[in-house]
DRENLUM-673090 format. One record per residue: residue number from 1; residue in one letter; x, y, z of N, C-alpha, C in turn. Coordinates in pm, 1 decimal. Layout:
# DRENLUM-673090
PT     i   aa       n.xx       n.yy       n.zz      ca.xx      ca.yy      ca.zz       c.xx       c.yy       c.zz
PT   NUM    A          X          Y          Z          X          Y          Z          X          Y          Z
...
# end
This chain:
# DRENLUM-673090
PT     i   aa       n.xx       n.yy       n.zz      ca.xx      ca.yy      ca.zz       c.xx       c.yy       c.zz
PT     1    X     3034.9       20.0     -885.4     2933.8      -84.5     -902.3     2848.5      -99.9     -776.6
PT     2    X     2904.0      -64.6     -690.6     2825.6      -98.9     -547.2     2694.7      -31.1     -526.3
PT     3    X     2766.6      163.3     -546.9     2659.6      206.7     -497.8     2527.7      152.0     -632.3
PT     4    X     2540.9      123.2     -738.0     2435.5       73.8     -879.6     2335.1       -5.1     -775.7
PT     5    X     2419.5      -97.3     -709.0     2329.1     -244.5     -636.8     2258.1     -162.3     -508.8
PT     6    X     2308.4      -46.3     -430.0     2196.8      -11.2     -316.5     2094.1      117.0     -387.7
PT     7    X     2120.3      160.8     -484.9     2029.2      227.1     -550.4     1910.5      141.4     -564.1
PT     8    X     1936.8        4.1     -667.4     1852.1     -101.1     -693.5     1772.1     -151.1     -596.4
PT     9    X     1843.1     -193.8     -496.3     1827.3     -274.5     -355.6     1689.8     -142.2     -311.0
PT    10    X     1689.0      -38.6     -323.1     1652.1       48.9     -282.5     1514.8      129.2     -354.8
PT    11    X     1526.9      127.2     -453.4     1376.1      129.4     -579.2     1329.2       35.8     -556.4
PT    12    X     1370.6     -109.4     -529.4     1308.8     -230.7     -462.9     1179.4     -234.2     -386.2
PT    13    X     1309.3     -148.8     -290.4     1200.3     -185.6     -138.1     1115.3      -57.2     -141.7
PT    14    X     1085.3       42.9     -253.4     1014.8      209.4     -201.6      870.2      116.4     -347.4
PT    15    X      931.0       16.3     -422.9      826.9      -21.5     -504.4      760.9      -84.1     -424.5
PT    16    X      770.4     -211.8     -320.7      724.1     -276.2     -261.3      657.7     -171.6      -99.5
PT    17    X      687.4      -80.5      -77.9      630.4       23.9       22.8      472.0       69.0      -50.0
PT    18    X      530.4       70.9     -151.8      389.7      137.7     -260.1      314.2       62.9     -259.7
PT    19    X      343.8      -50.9     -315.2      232.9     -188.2     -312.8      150.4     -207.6     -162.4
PT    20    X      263.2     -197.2      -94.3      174.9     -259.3       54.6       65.9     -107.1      119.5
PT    21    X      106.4        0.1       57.4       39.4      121.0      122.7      -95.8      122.5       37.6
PT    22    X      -64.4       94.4     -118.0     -219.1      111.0     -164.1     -282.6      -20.6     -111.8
PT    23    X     -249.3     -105.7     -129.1     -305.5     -233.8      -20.2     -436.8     -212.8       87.3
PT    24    X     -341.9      -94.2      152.8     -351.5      -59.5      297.0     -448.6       45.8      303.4
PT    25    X     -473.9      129.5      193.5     -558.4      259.0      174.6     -718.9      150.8      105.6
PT    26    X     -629.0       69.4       26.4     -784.3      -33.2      -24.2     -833.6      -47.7       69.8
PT    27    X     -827.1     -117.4      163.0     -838.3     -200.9      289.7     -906.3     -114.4      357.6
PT    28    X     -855.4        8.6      397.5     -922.5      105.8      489.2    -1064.1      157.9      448.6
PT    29    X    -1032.2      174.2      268.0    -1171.9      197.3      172.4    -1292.3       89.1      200.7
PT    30    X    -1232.6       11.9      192.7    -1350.9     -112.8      160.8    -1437.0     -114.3      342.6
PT    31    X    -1348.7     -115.3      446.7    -1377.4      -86.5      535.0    -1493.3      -11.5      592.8
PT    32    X    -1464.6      142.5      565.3    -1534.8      216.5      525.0    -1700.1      223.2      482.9
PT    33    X    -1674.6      156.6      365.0    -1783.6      114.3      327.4    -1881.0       12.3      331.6
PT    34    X    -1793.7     -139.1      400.0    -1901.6     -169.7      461.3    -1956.5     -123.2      594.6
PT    35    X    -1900.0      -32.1      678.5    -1918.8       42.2      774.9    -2100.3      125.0      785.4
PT    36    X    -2059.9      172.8      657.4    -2174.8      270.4      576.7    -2235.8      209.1      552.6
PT    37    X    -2246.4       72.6      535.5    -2360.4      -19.5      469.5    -2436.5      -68.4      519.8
PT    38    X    -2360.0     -140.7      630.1    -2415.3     -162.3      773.2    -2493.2      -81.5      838.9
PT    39    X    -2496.1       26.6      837.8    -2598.2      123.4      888.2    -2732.4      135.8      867.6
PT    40    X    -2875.1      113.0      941.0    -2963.4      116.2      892.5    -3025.8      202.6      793.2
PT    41    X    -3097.2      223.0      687.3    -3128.7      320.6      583.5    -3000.9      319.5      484.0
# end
């Protein structure tokens, strides 16, 4: 039964890695682009 709960414990935290990385790739995108926007022309 144990190892069931650090498997779990463990898809957990690689779901929540995912969430915070596309987050983090948005973030860098949007960035980006107002970067580009900002630019005259």
């Amino acid at each position: 039964m144990k190892t069931i709960k650090i498997q779990n414990d463990l898809a957990t935290e690689i779901k929540k890695e995912k969430k915070k990385s596309k987050i983090e790739i948005l973030t860098q995108e949007n960035e980006l682009l107002v970067k580009s926007l900002k630019k005259p022309g």
